[in-house]
KOLTISE-624958 format. One record per atom (N, C-alpha, C, O): x, y negated, z; atom name; residue number from 1. Coordinates in steps of 0.05 Angstrom, whole numbers, plus 32768, in hexadecimal, padded with zeros to 4 digits. Example, Ala and Ser with C-alpha at 12.3 -4.5 7.8 and 13.67 -1.06 7.14 Angstrom:
8108/8072/809C/N/1
80F6/805A/809C/CA/1
8108/8042/809C/C/1
811D/8042/80A9/O/1
8101/802D/808E/N/2
8111/8015/808F/CA/2
8102/7FFF/809D/C/2
810C/7FE9/80A1/O/2
END
This chain:
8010/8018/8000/N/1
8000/8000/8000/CA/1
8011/7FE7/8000/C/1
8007/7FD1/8006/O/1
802C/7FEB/7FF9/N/2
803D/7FD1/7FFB/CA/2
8039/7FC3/8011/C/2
802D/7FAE/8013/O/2
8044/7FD0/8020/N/3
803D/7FC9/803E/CA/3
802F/7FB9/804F/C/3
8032/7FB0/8066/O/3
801B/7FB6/8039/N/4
8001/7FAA/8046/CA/4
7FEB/7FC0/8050/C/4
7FE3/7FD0/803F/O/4
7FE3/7FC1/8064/N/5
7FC5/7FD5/8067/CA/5
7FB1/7FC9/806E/C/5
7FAF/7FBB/8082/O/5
7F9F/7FCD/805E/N/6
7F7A/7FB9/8064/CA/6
7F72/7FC9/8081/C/6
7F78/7FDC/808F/O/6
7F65/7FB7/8080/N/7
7F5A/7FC5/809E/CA/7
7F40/7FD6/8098/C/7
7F2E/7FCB/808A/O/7
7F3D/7FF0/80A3/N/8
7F29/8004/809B/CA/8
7F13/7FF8/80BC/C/8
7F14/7FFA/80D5/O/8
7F02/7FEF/80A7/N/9
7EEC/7FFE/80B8/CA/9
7ED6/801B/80BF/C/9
7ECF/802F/80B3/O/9
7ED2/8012/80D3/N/10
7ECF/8032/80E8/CA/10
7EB1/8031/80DB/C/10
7EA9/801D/80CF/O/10
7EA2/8049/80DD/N/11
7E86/8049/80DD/CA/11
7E72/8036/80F2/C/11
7E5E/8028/80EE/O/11
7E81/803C/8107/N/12
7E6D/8026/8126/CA/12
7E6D/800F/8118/C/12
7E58/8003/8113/O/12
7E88/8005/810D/N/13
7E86/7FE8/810B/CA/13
7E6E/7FE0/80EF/C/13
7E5A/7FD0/80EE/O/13
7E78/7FEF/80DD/N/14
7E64/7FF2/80C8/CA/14
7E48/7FE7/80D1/C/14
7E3F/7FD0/80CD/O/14
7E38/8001/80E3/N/15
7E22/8006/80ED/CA/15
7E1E/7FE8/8104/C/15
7E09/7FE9/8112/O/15
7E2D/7FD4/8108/N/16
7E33/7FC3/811D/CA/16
7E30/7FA8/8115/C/16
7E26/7F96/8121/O/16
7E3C/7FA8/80F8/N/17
7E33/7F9A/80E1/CA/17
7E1F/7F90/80D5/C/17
7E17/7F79/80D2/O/17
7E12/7FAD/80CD/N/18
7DFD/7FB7/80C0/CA/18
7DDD/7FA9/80D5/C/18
7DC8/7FA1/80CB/O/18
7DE3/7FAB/80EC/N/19
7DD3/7FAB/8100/CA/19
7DD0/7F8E/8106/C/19
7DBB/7F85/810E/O/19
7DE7/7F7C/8103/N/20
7DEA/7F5E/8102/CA/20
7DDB/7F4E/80F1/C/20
7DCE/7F3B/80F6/O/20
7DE0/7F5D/80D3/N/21
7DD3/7F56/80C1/CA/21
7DB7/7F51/80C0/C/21
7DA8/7F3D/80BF/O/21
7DB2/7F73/80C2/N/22
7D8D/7F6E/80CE/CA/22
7D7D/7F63/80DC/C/22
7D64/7F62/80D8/O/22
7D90/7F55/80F7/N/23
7D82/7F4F/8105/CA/23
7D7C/7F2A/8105/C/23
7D69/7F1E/810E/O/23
7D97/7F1E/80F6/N/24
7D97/7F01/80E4/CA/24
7D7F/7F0B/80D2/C/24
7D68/7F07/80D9/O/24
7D84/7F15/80C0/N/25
7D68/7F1D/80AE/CA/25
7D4A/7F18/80B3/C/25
7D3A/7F09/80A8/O/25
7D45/7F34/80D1/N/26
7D2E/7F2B/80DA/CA/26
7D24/7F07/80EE/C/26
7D0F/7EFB/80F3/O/26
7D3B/7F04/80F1/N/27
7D37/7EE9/8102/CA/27
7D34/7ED4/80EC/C/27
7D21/7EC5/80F1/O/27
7D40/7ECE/80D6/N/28
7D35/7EBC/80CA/CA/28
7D1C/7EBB/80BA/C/28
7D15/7EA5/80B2/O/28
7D0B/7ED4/80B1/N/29
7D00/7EE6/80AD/CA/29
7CE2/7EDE/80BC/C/29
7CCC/7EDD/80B2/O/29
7CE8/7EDB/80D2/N/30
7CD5/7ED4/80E7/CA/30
7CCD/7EB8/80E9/C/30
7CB5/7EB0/80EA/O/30
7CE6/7EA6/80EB/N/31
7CE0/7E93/80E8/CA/31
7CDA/7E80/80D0/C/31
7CD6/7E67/80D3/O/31
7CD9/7E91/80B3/N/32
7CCD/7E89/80A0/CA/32
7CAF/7E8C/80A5/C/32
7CA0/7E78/80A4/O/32
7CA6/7EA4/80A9/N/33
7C88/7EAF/80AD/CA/33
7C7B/7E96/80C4/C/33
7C65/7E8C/80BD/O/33
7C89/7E8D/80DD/N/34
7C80/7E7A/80F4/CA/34
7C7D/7E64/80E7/C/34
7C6C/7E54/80ED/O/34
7C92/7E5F/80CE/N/35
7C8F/7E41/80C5/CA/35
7C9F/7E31/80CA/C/35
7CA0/7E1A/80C2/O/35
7CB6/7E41/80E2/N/36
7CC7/7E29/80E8/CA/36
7CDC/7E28/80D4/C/36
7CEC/7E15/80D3/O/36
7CDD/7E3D/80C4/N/37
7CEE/7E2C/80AB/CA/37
7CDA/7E2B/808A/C/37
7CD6/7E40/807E/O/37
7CD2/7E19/8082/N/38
7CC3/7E16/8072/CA/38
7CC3/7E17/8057/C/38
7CD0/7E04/804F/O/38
7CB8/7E28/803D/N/39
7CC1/7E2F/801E/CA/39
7CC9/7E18/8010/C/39
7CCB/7E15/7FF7/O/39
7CCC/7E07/8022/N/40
7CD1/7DEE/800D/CA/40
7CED/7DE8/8019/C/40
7CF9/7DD8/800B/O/40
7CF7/7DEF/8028/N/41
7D17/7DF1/8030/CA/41
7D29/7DF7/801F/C/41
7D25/7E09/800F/O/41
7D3E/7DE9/801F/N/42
7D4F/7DE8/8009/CA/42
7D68/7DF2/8015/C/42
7D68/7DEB/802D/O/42
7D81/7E01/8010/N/43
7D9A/7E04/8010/CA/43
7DAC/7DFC/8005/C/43
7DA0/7DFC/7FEF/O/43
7DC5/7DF0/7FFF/N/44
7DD7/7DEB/7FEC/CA/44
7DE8/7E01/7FE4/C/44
7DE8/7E14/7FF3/O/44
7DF4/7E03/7FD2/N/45
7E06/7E16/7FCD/CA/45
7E18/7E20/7FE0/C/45
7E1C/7E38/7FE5/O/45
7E25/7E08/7FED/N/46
7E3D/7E14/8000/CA/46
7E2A/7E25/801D/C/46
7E31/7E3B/8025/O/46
7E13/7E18/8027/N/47
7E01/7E2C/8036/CA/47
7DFB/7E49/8026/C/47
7E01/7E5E/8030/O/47
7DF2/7E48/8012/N/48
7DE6/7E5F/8004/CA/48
7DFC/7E73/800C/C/48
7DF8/7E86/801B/O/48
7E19/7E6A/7FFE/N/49
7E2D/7E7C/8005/CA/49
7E30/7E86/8027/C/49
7E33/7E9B/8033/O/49
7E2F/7E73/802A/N/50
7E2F/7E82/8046/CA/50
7E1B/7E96/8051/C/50
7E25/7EAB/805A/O/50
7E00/7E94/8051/N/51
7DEC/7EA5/8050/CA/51
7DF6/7EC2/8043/C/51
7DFB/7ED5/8051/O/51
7DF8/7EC1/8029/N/52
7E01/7EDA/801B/CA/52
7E28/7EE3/801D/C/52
7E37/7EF1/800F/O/52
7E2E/7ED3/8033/N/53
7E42/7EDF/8032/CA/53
7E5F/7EDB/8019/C/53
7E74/7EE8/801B/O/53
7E5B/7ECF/800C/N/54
7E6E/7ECF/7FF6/CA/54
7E6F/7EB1/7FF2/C/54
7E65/7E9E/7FFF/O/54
7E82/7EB0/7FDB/N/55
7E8B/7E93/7FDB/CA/55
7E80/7E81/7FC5/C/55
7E78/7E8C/7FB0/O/55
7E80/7E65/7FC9/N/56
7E65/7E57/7FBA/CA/56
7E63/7E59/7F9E/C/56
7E4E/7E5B/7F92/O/56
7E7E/7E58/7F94/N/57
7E89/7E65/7F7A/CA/57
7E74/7E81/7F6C/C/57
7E6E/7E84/7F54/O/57
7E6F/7E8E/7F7B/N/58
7E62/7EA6/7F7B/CA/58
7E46/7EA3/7F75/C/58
7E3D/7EB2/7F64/O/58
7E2E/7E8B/7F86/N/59
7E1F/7E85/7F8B/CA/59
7E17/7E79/7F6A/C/59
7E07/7E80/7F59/O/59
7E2B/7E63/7F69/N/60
7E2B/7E5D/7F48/CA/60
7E22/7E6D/7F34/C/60
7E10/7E68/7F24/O/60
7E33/7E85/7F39/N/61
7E2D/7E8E/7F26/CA/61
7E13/7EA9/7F2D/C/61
7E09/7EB6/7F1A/O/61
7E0F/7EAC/7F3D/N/62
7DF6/7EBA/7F46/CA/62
7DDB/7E9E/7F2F/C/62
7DCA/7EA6/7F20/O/62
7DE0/7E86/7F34/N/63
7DD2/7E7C/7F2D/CA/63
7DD0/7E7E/7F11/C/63
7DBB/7E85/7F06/O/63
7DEE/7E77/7F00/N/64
7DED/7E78/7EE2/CA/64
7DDD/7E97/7EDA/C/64
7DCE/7E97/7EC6/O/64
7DE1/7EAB/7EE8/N/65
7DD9/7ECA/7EDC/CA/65
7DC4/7EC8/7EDC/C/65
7DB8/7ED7/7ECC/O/65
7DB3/7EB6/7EEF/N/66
7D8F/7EB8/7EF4/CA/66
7D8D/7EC7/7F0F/C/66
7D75/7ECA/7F11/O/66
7D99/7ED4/7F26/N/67
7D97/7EDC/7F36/CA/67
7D8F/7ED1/7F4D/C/67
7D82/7EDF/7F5C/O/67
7D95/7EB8/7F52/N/68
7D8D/7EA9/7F5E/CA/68
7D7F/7E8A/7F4F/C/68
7D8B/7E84/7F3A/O/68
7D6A/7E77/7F57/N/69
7D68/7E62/7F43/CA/69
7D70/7E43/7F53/C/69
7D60/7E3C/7F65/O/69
7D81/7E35/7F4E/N/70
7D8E/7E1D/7F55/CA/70
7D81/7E07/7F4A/C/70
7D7E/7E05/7F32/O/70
7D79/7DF5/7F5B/N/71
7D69/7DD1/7F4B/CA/71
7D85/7DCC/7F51/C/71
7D98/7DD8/7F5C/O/71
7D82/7DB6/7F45/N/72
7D96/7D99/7F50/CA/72
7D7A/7D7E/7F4F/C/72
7D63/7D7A/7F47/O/72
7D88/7D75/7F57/N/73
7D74/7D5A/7F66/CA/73
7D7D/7D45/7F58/C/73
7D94/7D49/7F51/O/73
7D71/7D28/7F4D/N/74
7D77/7D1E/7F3E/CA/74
7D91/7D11/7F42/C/74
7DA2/7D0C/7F30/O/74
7D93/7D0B/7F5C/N/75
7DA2/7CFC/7F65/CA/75
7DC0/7D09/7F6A/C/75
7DD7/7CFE/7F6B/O/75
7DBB/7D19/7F6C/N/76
7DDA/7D30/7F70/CA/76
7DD2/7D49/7F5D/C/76
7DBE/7D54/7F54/O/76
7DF5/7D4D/7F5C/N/77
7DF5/7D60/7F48/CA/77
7DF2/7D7F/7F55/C/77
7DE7/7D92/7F49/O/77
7DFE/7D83/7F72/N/78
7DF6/7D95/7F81/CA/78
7DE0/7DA7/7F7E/C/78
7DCA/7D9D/7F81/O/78
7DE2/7DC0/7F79/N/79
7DD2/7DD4/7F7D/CA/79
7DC8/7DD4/7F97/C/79
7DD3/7DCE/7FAD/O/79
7DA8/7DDD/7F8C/N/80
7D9E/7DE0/7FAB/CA/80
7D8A/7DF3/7FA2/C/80
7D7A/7DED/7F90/O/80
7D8C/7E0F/7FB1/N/81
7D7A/7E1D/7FAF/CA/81
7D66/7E23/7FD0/C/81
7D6B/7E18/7FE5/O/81
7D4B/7E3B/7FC9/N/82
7D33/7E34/7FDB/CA/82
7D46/7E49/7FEC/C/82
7D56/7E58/7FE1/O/82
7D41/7E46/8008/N/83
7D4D/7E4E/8018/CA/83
7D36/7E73/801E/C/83
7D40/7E88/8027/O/83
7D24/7E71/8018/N/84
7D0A/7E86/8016/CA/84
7D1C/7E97/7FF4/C/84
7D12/7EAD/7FF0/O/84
7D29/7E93/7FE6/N/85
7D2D/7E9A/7FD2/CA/85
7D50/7EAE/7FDB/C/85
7D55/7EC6/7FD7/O/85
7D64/7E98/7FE7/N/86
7D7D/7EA6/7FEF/CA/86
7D71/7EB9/7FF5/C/86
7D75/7ECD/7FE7/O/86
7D5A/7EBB/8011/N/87
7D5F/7ECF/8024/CA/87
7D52/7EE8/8016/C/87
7D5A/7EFF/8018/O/87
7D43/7EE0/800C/N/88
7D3B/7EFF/7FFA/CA/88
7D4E/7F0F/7FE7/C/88
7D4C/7F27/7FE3/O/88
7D63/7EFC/7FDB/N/89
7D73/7F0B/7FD4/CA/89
7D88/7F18/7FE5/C/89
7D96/7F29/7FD9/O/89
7D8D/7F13/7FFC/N/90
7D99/7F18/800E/CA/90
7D91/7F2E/8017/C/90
7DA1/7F41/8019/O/90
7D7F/7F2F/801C/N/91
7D72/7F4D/8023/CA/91
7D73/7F60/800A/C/91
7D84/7F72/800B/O/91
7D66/7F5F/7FF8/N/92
7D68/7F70/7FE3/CA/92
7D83/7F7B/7FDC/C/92
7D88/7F92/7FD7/O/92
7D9C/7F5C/7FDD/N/93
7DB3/7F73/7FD9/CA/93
7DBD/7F7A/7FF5/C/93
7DD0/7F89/7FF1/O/93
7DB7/7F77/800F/N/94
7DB9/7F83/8025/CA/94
7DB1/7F9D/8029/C/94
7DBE/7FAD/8037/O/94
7D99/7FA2/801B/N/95
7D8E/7FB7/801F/CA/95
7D9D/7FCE/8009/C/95
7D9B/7FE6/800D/O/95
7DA6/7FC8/7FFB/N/96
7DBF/7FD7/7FDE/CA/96
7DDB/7FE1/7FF3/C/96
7DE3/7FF8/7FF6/O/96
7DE5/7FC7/8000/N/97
7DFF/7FCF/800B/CA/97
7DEF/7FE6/8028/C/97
7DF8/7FFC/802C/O/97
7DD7/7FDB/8036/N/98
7DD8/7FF4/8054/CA/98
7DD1/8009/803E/C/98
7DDC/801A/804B/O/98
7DC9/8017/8029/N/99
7DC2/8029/8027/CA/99
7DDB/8039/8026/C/99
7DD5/804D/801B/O/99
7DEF/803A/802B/N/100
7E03/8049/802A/CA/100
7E0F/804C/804A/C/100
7E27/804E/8052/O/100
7DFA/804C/8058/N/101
7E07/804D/8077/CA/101
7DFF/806B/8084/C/101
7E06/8071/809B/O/101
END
């Protein structure tokens, strides 16, 4: 490995992960359904990335493919997608990566 070694994760941690995930999931989840976060909520790109984990660069292009859908606002050129829209994709490919646990 050219004397580098990645660090292996264990199954617990996996499952420890996995369990983190879900439970951010169901909590925002909840508080969409209560109303305290509302479909007309917006994210920016650099949030989006964070939500899904990857970097905004990524998010971009989630947008250019159609995977995700980005406004910009007249006034800025900034992407801003529905925050009810990240999270569904978040789960859907959430639900792709736990299936292998």
């Amino acid at each position: 490995m050219n004397g580098q070694q990645e660090k292996q994760l264990t199954e617990a941690e996996y499952q420890r992960i996995i369990a983190q995930q879900r439970a951010t999931i169901e909590l925002l989840e909840q508080e969409i359904e209560n109303g305290k976060i509302f479909e007309q909520n917006f994210v920016n790109t650099e949030k989006a990335a964070i939500l899904l984990c990857v970097k905004p660069r990524t998010i971009r292009k989630y947008n250019y493919e159609g995977k995700l859908t980005g406004r910009k606002h007249k006034k800025e050129s900034r992407l801003f997608f529905a925050l009810k829209e990240v999270l569904a994709y978040r789960k859907k490919v959430f639900q792709h990566w736990a299936s292998f646990d």
